[in-house]
C-alpha positions in Angstrom: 77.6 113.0 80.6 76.7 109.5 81.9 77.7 110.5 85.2 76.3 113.9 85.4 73.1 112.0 84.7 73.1 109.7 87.3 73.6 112.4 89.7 70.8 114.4 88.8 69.0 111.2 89.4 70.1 110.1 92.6 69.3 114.0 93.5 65.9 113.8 92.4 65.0 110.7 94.5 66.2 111.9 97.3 64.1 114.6 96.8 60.6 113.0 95.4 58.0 112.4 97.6 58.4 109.2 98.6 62.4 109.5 100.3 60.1 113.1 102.0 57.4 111.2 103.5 59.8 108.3 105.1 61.7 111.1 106.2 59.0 113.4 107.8 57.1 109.6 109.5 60.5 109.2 111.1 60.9 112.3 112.7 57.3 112.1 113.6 58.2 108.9 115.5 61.1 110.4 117.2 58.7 113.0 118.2 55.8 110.1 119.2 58.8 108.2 121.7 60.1 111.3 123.0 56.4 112.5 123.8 56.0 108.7 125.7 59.3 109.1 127.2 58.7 113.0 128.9 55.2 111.4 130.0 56.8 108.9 131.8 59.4 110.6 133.2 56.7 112.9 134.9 54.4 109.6 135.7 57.6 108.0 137.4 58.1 111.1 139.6 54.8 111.2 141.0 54.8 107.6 141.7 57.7 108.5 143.5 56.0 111.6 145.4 52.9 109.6 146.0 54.6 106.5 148.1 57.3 109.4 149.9 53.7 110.9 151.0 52.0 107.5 151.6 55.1 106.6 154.1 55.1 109.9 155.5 51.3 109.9 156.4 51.4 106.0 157.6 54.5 106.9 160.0 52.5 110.3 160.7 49.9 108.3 162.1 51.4 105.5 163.8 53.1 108.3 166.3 49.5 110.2 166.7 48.3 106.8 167.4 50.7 105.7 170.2 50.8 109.1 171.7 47.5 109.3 171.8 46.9 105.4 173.6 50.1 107.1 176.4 52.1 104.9 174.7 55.1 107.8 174.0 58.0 105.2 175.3 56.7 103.0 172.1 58.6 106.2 170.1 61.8 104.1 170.5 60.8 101.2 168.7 59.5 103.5 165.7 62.4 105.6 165.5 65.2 103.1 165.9 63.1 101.2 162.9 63.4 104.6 160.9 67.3 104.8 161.7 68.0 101.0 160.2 65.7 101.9 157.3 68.0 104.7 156.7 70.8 101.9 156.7 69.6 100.0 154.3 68.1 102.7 151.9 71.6 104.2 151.8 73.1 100.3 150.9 70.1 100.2 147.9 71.5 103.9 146.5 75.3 102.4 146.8 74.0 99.1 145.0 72.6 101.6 142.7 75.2 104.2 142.2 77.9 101.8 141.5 76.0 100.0 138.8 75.1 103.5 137.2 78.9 105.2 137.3 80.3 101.6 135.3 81.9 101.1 138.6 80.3 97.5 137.9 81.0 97.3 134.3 84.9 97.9 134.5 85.2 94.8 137.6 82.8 92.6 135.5 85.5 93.6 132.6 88.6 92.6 134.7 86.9 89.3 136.3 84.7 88.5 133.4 85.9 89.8 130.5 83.2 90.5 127.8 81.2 88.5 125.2 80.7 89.3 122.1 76.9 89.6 123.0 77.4 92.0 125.6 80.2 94.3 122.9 77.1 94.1 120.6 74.8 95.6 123.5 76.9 97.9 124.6 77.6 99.6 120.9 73.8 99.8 120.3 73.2 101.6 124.1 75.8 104.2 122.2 74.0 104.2 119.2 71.0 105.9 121.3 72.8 107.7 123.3 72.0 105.9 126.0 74.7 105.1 129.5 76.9 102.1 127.9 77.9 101.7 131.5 74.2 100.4 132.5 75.0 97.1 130.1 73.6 93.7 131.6 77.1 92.5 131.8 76.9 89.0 134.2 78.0 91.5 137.3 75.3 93.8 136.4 72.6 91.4 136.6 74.1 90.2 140.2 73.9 93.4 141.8 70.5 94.2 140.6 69.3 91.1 141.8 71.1 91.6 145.1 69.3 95.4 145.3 65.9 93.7 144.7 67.0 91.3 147.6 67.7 93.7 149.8 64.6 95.6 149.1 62.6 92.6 150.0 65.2 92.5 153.1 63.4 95.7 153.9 59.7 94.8 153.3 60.6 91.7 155.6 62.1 93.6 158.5 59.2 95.9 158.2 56.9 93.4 158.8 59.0 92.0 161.7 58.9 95.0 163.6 55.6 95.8 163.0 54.4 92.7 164.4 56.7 92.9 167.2 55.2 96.5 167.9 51.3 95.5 167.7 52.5 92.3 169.8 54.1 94.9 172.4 50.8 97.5 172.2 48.3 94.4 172.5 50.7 93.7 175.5 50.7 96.6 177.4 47.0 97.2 177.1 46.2 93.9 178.2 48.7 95.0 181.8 47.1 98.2 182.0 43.6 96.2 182.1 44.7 94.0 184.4 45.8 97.3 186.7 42.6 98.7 186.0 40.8 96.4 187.8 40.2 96.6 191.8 41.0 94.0 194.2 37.3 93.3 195.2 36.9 93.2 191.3 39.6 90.7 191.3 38.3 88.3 194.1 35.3 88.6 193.0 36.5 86.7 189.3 38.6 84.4 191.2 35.6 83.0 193.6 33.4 83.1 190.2 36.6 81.3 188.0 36.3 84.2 185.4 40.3 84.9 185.9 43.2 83.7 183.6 46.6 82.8 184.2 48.2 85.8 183.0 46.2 88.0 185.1 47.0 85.9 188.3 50.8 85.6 187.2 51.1 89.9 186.8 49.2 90.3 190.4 51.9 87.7 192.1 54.8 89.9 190.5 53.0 92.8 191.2 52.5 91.9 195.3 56.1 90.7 194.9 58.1 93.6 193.0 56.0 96.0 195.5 56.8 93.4 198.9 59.8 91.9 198.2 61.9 89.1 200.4 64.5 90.6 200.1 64.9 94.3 201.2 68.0 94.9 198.9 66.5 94.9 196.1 64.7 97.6 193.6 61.4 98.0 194.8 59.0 101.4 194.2 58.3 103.8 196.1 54.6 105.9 196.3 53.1 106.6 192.9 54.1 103.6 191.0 52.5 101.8 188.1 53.8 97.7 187.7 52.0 97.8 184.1 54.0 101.0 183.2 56.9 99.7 184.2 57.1 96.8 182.8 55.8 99.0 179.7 58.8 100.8 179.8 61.4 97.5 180.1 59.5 95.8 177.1 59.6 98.8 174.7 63.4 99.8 175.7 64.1 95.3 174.7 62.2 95.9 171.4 64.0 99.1 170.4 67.2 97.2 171.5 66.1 93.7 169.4 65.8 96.4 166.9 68.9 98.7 166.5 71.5 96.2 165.8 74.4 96.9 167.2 78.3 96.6 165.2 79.1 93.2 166.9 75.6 91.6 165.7 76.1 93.1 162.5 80.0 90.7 162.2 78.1 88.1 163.6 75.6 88.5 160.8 78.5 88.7 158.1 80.1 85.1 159.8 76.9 83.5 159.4 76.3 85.0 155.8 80.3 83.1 154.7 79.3 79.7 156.2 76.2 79.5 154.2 78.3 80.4 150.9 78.5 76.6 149.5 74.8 77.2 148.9 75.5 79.3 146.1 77.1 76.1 144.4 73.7 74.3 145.0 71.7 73.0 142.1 67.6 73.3 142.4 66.7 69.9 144.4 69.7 70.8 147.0 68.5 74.5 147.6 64.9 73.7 147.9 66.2 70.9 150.8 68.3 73.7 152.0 65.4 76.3 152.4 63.5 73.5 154.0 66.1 72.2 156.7 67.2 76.2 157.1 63.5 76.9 158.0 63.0 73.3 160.5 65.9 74.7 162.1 64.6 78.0 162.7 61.4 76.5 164.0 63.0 74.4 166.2 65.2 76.6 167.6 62.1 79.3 168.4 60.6 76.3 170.6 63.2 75.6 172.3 63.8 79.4 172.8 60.0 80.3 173.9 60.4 76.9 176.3 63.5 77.8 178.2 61.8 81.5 178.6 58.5 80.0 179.7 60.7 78.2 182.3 62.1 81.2 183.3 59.2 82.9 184.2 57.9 79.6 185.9 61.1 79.7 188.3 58.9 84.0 189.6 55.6 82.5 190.4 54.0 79.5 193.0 51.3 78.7 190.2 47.4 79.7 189.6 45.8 77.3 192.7 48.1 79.3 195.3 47.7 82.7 194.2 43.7 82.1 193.5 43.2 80.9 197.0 44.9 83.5 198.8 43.2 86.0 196.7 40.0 84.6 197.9 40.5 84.2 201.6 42.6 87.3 202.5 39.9 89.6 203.2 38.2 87.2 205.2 38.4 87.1 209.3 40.9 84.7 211.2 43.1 84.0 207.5 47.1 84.8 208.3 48.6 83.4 204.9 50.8 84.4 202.0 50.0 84.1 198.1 53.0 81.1 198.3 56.4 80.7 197.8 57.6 81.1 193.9 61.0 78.0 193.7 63.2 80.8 193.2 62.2 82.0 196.6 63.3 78.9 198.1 67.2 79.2 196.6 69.8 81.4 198.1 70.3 85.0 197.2 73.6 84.5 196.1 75.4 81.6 194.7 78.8 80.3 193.1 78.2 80.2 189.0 78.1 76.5 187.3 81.0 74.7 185.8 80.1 76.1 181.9 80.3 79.7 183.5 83.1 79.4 185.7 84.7 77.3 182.9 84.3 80.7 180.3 84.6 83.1 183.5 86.2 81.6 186.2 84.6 81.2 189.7 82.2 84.2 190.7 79.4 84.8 192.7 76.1 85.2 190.9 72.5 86.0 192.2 69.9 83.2 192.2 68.3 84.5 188.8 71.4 85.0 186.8 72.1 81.2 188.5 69.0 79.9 185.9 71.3 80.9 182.8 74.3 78.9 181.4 76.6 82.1 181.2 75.8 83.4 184.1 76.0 87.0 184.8 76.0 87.5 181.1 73.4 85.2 180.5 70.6 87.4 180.0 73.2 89.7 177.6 73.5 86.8 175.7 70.2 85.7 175.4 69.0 88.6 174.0 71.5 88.4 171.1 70.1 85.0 170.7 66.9 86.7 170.1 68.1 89.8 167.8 69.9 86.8 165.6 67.1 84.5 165.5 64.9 87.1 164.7 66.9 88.3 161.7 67.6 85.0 160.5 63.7 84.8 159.9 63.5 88.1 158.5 66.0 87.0 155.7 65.2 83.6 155.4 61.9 85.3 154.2 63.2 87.2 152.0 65.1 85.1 150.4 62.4 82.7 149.5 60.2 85.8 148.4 63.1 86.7 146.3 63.1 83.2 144.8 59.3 82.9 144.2 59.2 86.4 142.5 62.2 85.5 140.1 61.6 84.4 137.0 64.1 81.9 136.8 63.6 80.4 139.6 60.3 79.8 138.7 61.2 78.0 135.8 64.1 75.9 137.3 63.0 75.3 140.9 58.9 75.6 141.0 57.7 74.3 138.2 60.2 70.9 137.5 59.2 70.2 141.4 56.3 72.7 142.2 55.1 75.6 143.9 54.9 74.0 147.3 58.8 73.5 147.9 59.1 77.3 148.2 55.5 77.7 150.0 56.3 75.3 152.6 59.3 76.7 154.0 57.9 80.7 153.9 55.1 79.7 155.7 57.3 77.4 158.2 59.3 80.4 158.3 56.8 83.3 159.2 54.7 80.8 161.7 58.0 80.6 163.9 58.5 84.1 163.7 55.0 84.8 165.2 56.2 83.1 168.6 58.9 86.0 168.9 55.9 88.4 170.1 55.2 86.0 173.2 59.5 85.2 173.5 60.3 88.8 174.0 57.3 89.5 176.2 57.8 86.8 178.8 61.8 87.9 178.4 61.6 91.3 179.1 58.7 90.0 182.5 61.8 87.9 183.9 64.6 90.6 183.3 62.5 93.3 184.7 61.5 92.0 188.2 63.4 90.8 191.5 67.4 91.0 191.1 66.5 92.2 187.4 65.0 95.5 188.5 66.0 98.6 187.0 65.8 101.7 189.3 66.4 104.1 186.2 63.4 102.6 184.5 61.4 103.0 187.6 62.1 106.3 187.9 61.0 107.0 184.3 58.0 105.6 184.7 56.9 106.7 187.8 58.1 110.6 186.9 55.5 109.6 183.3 52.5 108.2 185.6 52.5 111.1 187.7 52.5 113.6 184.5 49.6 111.9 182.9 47.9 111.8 186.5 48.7 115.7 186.7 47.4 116.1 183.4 44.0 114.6 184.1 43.7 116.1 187.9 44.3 119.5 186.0 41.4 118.8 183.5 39.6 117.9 186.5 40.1 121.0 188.4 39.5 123.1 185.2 36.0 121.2 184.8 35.2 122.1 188.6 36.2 125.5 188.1 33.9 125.9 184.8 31.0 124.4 186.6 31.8 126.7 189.7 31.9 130.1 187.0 29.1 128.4 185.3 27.2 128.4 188.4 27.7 131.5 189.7 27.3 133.2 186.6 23.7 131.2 186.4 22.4 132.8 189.5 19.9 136.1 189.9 22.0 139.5 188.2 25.6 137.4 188.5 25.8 137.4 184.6 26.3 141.4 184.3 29.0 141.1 187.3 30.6 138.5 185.2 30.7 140.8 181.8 31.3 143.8 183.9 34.8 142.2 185.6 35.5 140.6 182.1 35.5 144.2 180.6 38.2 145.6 183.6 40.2 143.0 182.8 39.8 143.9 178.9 41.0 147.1 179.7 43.5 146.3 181.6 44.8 144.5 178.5 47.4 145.9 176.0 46.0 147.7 173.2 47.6 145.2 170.6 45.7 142.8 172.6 42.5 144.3 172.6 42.8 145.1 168.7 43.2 141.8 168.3 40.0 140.6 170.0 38.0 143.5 168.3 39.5 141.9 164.5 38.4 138.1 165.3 35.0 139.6 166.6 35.1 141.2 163.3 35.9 138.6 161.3 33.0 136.2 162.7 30.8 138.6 163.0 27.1 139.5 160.8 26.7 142.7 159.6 24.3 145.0 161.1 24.0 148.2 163.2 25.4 146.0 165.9 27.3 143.3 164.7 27.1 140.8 166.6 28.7 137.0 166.4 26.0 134.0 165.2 26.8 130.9 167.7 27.3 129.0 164.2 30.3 131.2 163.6 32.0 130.3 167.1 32.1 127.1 166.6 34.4 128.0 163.3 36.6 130.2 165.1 37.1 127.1 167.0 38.2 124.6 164.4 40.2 127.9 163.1 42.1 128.7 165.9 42.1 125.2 167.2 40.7 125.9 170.7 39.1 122.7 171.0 42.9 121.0 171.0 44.0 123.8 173.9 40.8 124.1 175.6 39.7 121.0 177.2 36.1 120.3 176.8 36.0 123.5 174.4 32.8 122.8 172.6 30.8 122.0 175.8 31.9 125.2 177.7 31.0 127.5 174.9 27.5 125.7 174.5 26.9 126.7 178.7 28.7 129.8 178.4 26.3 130.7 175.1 23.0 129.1 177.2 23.9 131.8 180.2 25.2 134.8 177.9 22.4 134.7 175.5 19.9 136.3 177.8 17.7 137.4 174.9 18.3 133.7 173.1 18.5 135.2 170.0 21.3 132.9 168.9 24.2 135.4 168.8 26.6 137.2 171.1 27.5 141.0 170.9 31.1 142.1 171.4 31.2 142.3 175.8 29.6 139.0 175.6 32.2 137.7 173.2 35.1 138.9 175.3 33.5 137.4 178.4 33.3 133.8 176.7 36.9 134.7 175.1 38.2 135.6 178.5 36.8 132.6 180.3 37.4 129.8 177.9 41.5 131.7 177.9 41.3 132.1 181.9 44.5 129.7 182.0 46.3 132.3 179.5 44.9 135.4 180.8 46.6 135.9 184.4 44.2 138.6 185.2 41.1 136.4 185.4 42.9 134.7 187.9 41.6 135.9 191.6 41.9 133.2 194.7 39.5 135.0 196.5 36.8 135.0 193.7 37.8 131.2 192.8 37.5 130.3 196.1 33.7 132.0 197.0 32.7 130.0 193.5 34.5 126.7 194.4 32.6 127.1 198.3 29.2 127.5 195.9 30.2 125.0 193.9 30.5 123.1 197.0 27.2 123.6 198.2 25.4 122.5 195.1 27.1 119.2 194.6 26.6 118.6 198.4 22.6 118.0 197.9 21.8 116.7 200.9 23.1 119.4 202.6 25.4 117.7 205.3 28.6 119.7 204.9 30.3 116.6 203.0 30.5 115.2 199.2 30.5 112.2 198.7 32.0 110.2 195.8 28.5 109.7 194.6 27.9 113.2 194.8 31.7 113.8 193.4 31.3 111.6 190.1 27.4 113.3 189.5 29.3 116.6 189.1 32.0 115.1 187.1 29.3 113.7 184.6 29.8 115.1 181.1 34.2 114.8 181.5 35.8 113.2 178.5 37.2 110.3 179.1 34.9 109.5 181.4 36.1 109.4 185.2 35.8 105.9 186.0 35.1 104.8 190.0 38.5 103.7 191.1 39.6 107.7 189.6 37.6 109.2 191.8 38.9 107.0 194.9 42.4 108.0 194.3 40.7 111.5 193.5 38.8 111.3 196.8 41.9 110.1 198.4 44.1 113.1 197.2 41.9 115.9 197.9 41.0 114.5 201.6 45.4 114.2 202.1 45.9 110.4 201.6 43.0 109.2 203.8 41.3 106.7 201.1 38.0 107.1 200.7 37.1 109.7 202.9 34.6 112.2 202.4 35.6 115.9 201.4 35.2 119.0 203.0 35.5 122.5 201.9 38.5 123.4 203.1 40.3 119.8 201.9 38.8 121.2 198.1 40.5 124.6 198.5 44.0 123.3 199.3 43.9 120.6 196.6 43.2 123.1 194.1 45.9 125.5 195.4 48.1 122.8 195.1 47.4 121.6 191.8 47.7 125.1 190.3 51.2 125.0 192.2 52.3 121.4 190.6 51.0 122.7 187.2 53.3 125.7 187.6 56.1 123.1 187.9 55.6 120.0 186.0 53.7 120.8 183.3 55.2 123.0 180.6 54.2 126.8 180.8 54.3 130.0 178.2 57.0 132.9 179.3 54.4 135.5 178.3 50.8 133.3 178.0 48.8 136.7 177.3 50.8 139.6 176.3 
């Protein structure tokens, strides 16, 4: 009876109110952390969404950028960047997968064995239900630490590249400038002292890559551009310094076994480690930028030669030269040194391989030097940002014997990694010129200049040819000839075609008993069908075109006036607006109005008044070399109708051929 008592106790407690409410407050705070849990789950993923986006706009418009500035040979750089990201993203996920699968755990378990701290940790992860395998075992904790390390690895070579890239952009502005500029410009600087060393130093290699001594060697032929060339040699080192190759990668792993002592190291002997590892690497980026500098020294007579025969040659009587650079005064071809012939045996080397200690390989091997040295910085650095962030470190290291020991060296560090920008400059200078020359790179860049010159003599003769149809179209009655040839040719057109033009007149259009398009609504179907990226000077046309089709200015255009704009602005795409012998009475009207004074000739005064509106801008030195290709090569000489009419034919021709073209551009 006792007993049955006691259970009818011990059944009514855990039924009374009080066992109820502990038990419904502990569900609710099950239902509390798995409500936190879900939210951050969600808030983790669009973290995650939000950086993949922030990366893919920031590399988005780093491409538009250097296309935009011509600088599509840059490309390399940024995608051989992307391709050793990829590398080490994929080493991150292995760092992570293995400590997730209890890959970790089980070596850890066989090396380690296990405390009873961690045999406690692990039996409460099962408890919650949780992956015992993701216990901070001793192992664990190492290869998070070396995934954090080699996230920072990543941040670090980032950074490298990126100021190697800015370095190389800054670069090969600064030798497009200097090309920019016209001789009389150029003595004119020298006689006034407003010239620096660099810009002397790329006209001598310039005059001597175009002239040289010796006529074996790579030299261009017509249409060459020195600052694009040596564009294209800098960029192809970069992309090289950055795509490491297998070999540097062993090299790499050798370096990374001598240095393993320093694991053994207590706090004073790593911080005199980090600070002898980073004197080192400053010293040895000095002596590097020094024997480069030398290098370059070895191509050029110096600023006092080069600045006075700038100054005299155009002047009456003067015979001279801008001076002999030393390795001018060498022979061609000599017998290696001792060191080389020592690794290589005897051989015959040219007089520039001669200025390195290898040799024929020298220039190989210096630009390994380089790759090394700059990834020595690039972990160095992240090392020591791996130290400052740690927590432990910060407590062992920092704040026994401060915050400067680990300052000191990062900044000692990153300073001697900003000298690499200048290194690889004045490298890639000395391996690109004389014996160095590189016939496949001047063909590259060469084939590039005269695309982008095609390019902009096309948008020239398309601005011509709008000011000639402009023009004509201007004069007394010409304006219904030109709506009355663009309806044949409407006609003429496919009916899917012309249905198409009758549903975006449509779709722009007001209503009315004539719809007709407001000039408001043209500039929208611009941005919508993006006209203004295929059209060149879009908006500008359709204002003159509006100006000369609006004859009752009432702001809007009915539907044969739309197709004429449609047609002209499309002329390029529409075949059938395409008659020689209508272009060509235009282009001899044309003619006549830009030649005001009426002499039969245009001059580049004349020229440049017509180009006026262009974007970019044609500058004077364009229109010389413009000048110069429509009169056949005679430079500077006046133009005459005839000269105009084959240039155009010609360019239409090239276009045809170089440029790329639709299979069907209109139906």
């Amino acid at each position: 009876m006792r007993k049955l008592v006691l259970r009818l106790l011990l059944l009514l407690a855990s039924a009374s109110p009080i066992s109820s409410a502990a038990q419904e407050e502990g569900e609710h705070e099950g239902a509390d952390h798995s409500y936190v849990v879900n939210n951050l789950t969600i808030a983790i993923v669009a973290v995650i969404l939000i950086l993949t986006l922030i990366f893919e706009l920031t590399h988005e418009s780093i491409v538009e950028a250097l296309e935009h500035k011509h600088l599509h040979h840059a490309l390399d750089i940024v995608n051989a960047v992307n391709k050793e990201m990829t590398i080490l993203g994929f080493i991150a996920l292995l760092l992570f997968a293995m400590t997730r699968s209890g890959f970790v755990m089980r070596v850890s378990d066989k090396l380690l064995g296990q405390t009873e701290l961690e045999k406690v940790g692990i039996g409460e992860i099962k408890k919650e239900g949780g992956n015992p395998y993701a216990a901070p075992t001793p192992l664990f904790e190492l290869f998070e630490q070396v995934h954090i390390t080699v996230f920072l690895l990543m941040v670090a070579f980032c950074g490298a590249i990126g100021l190697l890239l800015v370095a190389a952009v800054v670069e090969i502005s600064r030798w497009r400038r200097y090309e920019s500029i016209e001789f009389i410009e150029l003595q004119r600087r020298v006689e006034e002292g407003r010239i620096s060393e660099d810009h002397l130093k790329f006209w001598f290699l310039q005059y001597k890559f175009v002239n040289p001594s010796n006529p074996l060697l790579a030299h261009p032929k017509s249409g060459f551009s020195f600052g694009e060339y040596l564009s294209e040699r800098l960029t192809a080192l970069i992309a090289q310094l950055v795509e490491v190759s297998p070999s540097t990668w062993i090299t790499i792993m050798a370096l990374a076994l001598l240095v393993r002592p320093v694991l053994g190291f207590g706090p004073r002997g790593t911080v005199k480690f980090f600070f002898a590892l980073a004197g080192v690497l400053a010293f040895s980026t000095v002596l590097l930028y020094i024997f480069v500098s030398r290098l370059l020294s070895h191509l050029w007579p110096g600023s006092a030669a080069v600045a006075k025969h700038i100054e005299n040659v155009t002047k009456p009587g003067y015979v001279g030269s801008p001076g002999e650079a030393p390795i001018d005064q060498a022979e061609p071809v000599v017998k290696n040194n001792a060191v080389c012939a020592l690794v290589q045996g005897t051989k015959a080397v040219n007089c520039q391989e001669a200025l390195f200690c290898l040799g024929s390989k020298g220039h190989r091997v210096t630009r390994i030097v380089i790759q090394l040295l700059i990834f020595a910085h690039v972990v160095t650095i992240a090392c020591l940002a791996k130290m400052m962030l740690s927590g432990h470190s910060q407590h062992v290291i920092f704040e026994p014997m401060g915050y400067w020991t680990g300052y000191v060296p990062l900044l000692i560090a990153a300073a001697s990694l900003f000298a690499f920008p200048a290194i690889t400059a004045k490298f890639s200078t000395f391996t690109s010129v004389g014996y160095f020359a590189d016939n496949e790179a001047l063909r590259r860049s060469s084939e590039k200049l005269q695309r982008r010159k095609l390019a902009r003599y096309y948008q020239i003769l398309h601005f011509l040819q709008h000011k000639a149809n402009v023009f004509f179209a201007r004069q007394q009655n010409n304006i219904d000839d030109e709506i009355r040839r663009a309806k044949e040719v409407y006609d003429s057109l496919p009916v899917v075609t012309q249905k198409g033009y009758q549903d975006i007149f449509h779709a722009f259009s007001s209503n009315g008993e004539q719809p007709r398009v407001p000039v408001s609504n043209l500039f929208l179907m611009m941005k919508a069908f993006e006209l203004d990226q295929r059209v060149p000077d879009c908006r500008r046309k359709i204002d003159e075109w509006i100006a000369i089709l609006d004859t009752k200015k009432k702001g809007e255009l009915t539907y044969p006036q739309f197709v004429t704009l449609m047609l002209f602005l499309l002329q390029d795409e529409a075949p059938e607006m395409k008659n020689r012998a209508v272009e060509e009475r235009r282009l001899k009207d044309l003619f006549n109005a830009i030649d005001t004074d009426g002499d039969g000739f245009v001059t580049m005064e004349e020229l440049l008044g017509q180009l006026h509106g262009l974007k970019p801008a044609v500058s004077r030195g364009e229109a010389t070399e413009l000048m110069a290709e429509i009169a056949g090569g005679r430079y500077g000489e006046i133009v005459r109708p005839h000269q105009l009419f084959t240039w155009v034919r010609a360019m239409e021709d090239r276009a045809q051929t170089l440029m790329p073209q639709a299979d069907a551009p209109h139906h």
